[in-house]
Gaussian input, Z-matrix of N, CA and C with variables (Angstrom, degrees):
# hf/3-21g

backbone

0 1
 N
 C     1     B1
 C     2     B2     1     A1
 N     3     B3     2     A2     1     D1
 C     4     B4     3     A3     2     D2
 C     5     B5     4     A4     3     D3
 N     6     B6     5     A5     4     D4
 C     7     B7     6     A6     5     D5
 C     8     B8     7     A7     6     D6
 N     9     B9     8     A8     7     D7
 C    10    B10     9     A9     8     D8
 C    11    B11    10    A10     9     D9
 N    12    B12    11    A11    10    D10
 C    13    B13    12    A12    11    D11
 C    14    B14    13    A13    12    D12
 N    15    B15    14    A14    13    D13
 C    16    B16    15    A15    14    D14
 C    17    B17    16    A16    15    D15
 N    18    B18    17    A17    16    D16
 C    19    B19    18    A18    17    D17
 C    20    B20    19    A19    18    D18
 N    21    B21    20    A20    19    D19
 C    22    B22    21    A21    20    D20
 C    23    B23    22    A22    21    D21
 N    24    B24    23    A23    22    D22
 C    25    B25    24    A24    23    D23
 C    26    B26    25    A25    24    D24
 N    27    B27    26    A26    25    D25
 C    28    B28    27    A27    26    D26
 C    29    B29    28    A28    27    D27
 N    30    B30    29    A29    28    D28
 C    31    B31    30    A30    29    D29
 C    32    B32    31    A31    30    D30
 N    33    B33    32    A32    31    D31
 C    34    B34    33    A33    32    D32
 C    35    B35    34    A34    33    D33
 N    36    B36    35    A35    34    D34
 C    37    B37    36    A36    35    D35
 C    38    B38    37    A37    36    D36
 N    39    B39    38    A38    37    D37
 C    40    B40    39    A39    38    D38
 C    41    B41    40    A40    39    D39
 N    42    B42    41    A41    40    D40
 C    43    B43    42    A42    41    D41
 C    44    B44    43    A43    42    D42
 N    45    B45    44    A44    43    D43
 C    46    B46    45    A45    44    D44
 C    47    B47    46    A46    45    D45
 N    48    B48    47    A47    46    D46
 C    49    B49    48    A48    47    D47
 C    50    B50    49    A49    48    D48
 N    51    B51    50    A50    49    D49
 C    52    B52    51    A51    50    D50
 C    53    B53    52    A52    51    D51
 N    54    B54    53    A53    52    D52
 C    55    B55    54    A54    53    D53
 C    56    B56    55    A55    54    D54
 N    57    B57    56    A56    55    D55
 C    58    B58    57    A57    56    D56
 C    59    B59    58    A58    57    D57
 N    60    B60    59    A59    58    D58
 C    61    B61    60    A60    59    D59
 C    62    B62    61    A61    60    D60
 N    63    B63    62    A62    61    D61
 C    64    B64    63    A63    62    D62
 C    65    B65    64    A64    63    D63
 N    66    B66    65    A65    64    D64
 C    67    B67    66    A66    65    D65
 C    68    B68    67    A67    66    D66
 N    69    B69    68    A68    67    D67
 C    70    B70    69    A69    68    D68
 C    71    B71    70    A70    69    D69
 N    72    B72    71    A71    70    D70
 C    73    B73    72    A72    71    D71
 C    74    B74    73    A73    72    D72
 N    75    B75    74    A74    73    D73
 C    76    B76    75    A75    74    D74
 C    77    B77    76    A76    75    D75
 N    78    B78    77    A77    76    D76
 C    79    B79    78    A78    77    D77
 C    80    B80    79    A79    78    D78
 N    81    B81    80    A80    79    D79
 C    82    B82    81    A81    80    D80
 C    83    B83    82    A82    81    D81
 N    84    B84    83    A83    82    D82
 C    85    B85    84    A84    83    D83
 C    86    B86    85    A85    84    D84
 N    87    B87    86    A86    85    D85
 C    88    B88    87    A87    86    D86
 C    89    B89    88    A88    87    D87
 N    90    B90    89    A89    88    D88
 C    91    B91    90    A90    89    D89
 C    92    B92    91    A91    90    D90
 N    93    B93    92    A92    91    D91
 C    94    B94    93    A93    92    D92
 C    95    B95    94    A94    93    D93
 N    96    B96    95    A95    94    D94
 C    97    B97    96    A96    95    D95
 C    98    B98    97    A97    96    D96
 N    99    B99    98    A98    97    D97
 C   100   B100    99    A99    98    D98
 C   101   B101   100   A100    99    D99
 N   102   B102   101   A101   100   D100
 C   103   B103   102   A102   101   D101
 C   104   B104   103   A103   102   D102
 N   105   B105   104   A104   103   D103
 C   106   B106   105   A105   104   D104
 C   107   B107   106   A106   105   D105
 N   108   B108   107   A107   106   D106
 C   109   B109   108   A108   107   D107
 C   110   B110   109   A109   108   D108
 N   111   B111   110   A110   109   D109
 C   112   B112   111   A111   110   D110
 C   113   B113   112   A112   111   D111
 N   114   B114   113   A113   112   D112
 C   115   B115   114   A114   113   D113
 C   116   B116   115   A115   114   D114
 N   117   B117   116   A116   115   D115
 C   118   B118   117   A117   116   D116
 C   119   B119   118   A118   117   D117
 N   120   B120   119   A119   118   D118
 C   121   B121   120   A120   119   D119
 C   122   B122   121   A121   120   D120
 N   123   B123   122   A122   121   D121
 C   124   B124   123   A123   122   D122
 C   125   B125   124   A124   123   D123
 N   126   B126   125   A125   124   D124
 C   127   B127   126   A126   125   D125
 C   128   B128   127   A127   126   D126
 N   129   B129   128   A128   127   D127
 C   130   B130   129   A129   128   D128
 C   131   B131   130   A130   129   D129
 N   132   B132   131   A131   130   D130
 C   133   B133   132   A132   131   D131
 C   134   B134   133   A133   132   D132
 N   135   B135   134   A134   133   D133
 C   136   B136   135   A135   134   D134
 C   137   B137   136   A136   135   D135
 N   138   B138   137   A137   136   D136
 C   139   B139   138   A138   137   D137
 C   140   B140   139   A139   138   D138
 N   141   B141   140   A140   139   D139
 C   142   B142   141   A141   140   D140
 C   143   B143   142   A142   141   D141
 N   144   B144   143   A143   142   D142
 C   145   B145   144   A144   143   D143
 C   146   B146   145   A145   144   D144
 N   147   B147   146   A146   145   D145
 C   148   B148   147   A147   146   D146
 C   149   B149   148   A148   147   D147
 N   150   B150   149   A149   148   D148
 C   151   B151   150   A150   149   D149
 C   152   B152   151   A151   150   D150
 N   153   B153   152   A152   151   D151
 C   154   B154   153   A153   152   D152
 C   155   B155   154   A154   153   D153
 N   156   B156   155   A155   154   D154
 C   157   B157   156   A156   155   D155
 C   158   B158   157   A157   156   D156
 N   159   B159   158   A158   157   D157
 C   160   B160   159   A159   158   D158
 C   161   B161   160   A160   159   D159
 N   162   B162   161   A161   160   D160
 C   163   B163   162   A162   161   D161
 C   164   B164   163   A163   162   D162
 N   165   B165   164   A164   163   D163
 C   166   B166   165   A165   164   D164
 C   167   B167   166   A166   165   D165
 N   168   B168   167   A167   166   D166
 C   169   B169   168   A168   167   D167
 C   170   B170   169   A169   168   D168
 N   171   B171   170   A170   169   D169
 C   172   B172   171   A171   170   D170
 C   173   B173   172   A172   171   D171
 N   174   B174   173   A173   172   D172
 C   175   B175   174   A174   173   D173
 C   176   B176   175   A175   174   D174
 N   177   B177   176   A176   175   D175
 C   178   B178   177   A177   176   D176
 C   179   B179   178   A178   177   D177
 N   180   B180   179   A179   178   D178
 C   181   B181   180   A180   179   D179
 C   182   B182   181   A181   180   D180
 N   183   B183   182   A182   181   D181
 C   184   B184   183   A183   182   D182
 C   185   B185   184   A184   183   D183
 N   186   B186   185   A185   184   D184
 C   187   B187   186   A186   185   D185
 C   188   B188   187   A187   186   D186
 N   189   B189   188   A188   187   D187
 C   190   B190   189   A189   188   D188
 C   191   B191   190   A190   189   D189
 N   192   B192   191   A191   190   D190
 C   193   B193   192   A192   191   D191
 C   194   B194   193   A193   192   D192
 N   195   B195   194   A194   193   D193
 C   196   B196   195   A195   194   D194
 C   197   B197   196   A196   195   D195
 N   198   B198   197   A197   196   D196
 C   199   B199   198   A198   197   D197
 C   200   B200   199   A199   198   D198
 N   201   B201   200   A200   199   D199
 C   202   B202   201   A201   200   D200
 C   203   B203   202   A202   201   D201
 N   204   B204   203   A203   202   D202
 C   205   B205   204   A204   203   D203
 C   206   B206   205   A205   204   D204
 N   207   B207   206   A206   205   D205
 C   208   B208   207   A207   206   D206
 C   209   B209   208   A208   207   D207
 N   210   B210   209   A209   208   D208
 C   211   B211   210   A210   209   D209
 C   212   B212   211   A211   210   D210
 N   213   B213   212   A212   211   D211
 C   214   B214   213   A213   212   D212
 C   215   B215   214   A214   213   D213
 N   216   B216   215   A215   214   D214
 C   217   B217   216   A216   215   D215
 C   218   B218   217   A217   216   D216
 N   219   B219   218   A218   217   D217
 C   220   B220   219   A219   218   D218
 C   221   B221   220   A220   219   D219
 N   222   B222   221   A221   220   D220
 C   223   B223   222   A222   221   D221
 C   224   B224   223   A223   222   D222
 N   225   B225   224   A224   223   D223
 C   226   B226   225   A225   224   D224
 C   227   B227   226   A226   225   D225

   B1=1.4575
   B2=1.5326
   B3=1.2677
   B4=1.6277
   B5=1.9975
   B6=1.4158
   B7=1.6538
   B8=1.7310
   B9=1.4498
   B10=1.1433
   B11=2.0047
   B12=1.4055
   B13=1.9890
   B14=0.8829
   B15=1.7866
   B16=1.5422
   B17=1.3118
   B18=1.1961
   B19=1.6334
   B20=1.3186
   B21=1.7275
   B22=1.0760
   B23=1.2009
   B24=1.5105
   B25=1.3611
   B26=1.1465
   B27=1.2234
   B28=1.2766
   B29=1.5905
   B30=1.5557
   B31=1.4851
   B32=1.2937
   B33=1.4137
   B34=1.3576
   B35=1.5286
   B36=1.3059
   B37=1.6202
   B38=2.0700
   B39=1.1712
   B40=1.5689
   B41=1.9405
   B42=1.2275
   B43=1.7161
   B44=1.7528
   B45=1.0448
   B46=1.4647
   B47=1.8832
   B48=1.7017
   B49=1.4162
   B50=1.4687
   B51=1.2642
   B52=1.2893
   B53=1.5749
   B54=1.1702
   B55=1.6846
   B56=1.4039
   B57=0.9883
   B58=1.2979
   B59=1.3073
   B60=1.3015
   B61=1.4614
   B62=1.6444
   B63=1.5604
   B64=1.3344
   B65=1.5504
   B66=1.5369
   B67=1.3597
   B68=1.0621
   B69=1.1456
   B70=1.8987
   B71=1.6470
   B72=0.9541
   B73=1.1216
   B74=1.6033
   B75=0.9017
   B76=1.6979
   B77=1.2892
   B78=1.4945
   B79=1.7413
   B80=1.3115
   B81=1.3114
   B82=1.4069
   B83=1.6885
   B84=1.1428
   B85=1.6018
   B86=1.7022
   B87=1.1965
   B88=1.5103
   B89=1.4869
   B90=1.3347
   B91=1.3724
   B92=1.3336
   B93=1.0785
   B94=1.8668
   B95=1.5895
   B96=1.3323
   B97=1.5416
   B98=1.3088
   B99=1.3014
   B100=1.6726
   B101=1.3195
   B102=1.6170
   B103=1.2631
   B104=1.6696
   B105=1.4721
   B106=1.3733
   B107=1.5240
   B108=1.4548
   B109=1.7963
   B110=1.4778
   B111=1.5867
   B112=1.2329
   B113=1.6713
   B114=1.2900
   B115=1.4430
   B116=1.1620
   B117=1.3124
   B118=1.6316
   B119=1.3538
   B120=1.7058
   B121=1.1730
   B122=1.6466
   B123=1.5550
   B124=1.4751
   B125=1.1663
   B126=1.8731
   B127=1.1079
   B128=1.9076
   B129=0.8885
   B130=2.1504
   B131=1.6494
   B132=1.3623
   B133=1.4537
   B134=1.9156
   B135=1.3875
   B136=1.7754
   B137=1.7917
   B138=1.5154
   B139=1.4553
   B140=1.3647
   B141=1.6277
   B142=1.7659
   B143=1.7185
   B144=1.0850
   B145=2.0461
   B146=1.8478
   B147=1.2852
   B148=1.3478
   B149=1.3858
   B150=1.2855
   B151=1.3103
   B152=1.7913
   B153=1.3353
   B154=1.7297
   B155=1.2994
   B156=1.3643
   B157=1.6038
   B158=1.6830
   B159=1.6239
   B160=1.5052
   B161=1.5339
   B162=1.4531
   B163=1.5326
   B164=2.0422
   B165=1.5226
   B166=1.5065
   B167=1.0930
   B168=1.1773
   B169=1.7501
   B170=1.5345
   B171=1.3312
   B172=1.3302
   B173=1.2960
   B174=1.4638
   B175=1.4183
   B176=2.1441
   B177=1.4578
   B178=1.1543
   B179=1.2815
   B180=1.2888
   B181=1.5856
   B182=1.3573
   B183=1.5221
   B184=1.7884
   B185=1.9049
   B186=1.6501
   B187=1.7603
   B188=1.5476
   B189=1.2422
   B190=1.7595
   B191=1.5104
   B192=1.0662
   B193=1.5985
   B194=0.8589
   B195=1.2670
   B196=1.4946
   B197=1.9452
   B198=2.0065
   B199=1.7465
   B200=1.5235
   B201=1.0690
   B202=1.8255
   B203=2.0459
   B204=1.1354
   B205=1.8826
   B206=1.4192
   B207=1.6187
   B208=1.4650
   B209=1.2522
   B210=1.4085
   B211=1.3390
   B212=1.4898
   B213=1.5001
   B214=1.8862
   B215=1.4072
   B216=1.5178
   B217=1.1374
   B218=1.9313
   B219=1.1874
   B220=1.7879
   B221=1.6505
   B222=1.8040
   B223=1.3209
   B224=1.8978
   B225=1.4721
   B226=1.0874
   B227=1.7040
   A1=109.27
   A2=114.94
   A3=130.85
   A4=85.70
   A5=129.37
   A6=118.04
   A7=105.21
   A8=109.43
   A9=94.73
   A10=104.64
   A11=83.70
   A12=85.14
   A13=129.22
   A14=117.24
   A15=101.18
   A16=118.52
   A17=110.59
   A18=108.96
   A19=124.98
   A20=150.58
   A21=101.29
   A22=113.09
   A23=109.58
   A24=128.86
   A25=126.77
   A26=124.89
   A27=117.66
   A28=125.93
   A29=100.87
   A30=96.03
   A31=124.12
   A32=117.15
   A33=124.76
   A34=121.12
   A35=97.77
   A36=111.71
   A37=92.32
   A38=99.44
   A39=97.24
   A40=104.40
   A41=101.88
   A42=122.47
   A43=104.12
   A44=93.95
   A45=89.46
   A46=109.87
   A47=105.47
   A48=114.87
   A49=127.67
   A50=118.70
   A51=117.39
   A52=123.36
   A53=128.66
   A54=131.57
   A55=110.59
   A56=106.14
   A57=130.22
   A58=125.74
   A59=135.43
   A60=139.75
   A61=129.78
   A62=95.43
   A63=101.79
   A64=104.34
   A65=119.61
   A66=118.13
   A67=103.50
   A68=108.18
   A69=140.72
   A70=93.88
   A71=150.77
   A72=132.45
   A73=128.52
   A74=122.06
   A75=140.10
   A76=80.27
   A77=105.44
   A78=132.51
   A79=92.79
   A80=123.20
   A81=108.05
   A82=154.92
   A83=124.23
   A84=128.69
   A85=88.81
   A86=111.18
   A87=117.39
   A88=112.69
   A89=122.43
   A90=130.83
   A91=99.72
   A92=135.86
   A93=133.13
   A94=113.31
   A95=104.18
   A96=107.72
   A97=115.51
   A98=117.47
   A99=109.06
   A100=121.71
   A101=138.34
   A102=138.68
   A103=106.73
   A104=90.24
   A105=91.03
   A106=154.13
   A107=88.80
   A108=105.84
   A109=106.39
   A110=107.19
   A111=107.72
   A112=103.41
   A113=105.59
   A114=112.50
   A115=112.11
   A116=125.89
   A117=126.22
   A118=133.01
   A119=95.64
   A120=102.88
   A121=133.82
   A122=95.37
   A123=111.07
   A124=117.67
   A125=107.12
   A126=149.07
   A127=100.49
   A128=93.08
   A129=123.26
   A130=91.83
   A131=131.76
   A132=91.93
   A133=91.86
   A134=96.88
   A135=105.55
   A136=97.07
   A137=101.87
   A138=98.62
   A139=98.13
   A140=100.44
   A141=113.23
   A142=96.31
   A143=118.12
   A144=118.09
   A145=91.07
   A146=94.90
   A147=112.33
   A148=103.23
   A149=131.01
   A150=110.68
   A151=135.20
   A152=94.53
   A153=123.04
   A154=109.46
   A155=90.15
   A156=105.61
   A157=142.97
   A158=82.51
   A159=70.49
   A160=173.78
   A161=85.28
   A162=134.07
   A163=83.99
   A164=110.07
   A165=100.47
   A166=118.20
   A167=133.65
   A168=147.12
   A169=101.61
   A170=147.81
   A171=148.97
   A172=83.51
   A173=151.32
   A174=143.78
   A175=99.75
   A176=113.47
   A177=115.00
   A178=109.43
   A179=129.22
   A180=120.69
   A181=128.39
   A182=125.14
   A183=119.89
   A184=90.13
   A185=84.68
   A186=116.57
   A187=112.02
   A188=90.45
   A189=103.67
   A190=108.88
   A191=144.38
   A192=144.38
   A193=124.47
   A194=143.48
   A195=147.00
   A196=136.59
   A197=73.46
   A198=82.49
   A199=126.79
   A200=110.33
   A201=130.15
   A202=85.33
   A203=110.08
   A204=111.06
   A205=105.76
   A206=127.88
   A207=112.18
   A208=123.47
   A209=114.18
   A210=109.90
   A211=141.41
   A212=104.99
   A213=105.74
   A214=127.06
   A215=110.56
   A216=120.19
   A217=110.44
   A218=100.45
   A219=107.30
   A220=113.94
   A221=101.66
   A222=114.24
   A223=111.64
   A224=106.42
   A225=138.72
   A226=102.09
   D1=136.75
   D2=-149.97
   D3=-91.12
   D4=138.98
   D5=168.35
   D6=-98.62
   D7=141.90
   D8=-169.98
   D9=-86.12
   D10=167.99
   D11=174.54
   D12=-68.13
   D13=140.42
   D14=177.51
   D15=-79.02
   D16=-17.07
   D17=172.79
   D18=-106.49
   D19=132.85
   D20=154.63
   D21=-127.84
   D22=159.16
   D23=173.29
   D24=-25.43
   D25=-50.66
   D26=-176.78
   D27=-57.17
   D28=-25.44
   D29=-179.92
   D30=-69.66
   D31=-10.84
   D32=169.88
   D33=-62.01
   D34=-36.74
   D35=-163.33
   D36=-88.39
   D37=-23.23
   D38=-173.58
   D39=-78.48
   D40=-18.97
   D41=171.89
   D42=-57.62
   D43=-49.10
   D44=-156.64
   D45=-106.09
   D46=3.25
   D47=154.30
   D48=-117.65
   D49=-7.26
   D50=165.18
   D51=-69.86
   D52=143.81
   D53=161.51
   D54=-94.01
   D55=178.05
   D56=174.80
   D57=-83.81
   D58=84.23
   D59=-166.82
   D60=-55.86
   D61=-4.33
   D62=-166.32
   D63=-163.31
   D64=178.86
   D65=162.22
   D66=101.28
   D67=-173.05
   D68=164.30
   D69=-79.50
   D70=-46.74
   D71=165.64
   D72=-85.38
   D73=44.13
   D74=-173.50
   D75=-65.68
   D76=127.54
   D77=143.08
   D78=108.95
   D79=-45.17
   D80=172.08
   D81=-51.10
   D82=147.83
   D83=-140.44
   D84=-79.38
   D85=136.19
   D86=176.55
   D87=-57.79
   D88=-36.70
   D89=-177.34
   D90=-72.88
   D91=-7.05
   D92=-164.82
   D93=-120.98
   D94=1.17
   D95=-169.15
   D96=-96.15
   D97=143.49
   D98=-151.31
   D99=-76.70
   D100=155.42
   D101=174.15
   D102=-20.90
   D103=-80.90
   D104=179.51
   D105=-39.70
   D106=-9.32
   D107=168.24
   D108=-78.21
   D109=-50.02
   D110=-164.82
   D111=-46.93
   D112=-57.62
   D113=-162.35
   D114=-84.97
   D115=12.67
   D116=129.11
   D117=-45.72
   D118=-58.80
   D119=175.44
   D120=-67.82
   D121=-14.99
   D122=172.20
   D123=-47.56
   D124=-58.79
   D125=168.04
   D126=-27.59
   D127=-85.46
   D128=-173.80
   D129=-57.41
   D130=-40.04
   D131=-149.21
   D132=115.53
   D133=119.29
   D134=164.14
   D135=-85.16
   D136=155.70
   D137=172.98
   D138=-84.17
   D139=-179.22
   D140=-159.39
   D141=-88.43
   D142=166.23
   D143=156.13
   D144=98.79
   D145=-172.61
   D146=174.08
   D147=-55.51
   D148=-85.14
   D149=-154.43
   D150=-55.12
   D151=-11.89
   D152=149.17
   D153=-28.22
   D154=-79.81
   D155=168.97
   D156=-36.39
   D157=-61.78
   D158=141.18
   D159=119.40
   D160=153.60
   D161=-154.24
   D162=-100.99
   D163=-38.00
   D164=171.57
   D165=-93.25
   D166=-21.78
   D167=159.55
   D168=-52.70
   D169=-24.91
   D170=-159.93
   D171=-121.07
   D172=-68.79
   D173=-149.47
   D174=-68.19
   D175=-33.01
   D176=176.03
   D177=-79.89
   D178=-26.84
   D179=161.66
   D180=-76.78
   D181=-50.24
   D182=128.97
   D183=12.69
   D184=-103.45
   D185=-151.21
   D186=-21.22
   D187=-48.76
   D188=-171.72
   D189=-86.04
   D190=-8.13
   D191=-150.45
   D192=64.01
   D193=18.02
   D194=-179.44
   D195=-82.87
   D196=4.55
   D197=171.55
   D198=-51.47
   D199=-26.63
   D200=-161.92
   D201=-67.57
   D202=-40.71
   D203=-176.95
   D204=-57.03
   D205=-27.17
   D206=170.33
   D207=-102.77
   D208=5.25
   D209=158.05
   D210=-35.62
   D211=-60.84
   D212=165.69
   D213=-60.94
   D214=-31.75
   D215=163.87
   D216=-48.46
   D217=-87.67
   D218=161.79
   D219=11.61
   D220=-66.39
   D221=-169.48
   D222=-60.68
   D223=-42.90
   D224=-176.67
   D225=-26.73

């Protein structure tokens, strides 16, 4: 029996092509949106669905320093 991943990949790549559907930052790239949104939303409540997702998948990479991991992607 195959274990599934704890991570997957794709959400990285969905980081650095998704926009922003809404807001004060409408159109903008999820990977580009400033600290301070994230931790607004911390604040408020992430919205529900994928982009929920994420908007907290990027605020937990923020948190930890791990922006430098979507960099090559970026170039991509």
């Amino acid at each position: 029996m195959e274990e599934e991943p704890l991570f997957n990949h794709d959400i990285l790549f969905q980081l650095v092509q998704t926009r922003m559907p809404f807001g004060k930052y409408e159109g903008q790239l999820i990977c580009n949106l400033p600290d301070a949104y994230f931790e607004w939303f911390k604040r408020k409540g992430f919205p529900k669905g994928k982009i929920g997702m994420l908007l907290q998948t990027m605020y937990e990479i923020k948190l930890n320093g791990l922006s430098y991991l979507l960099e090559p992607l970026k170039k991509q």
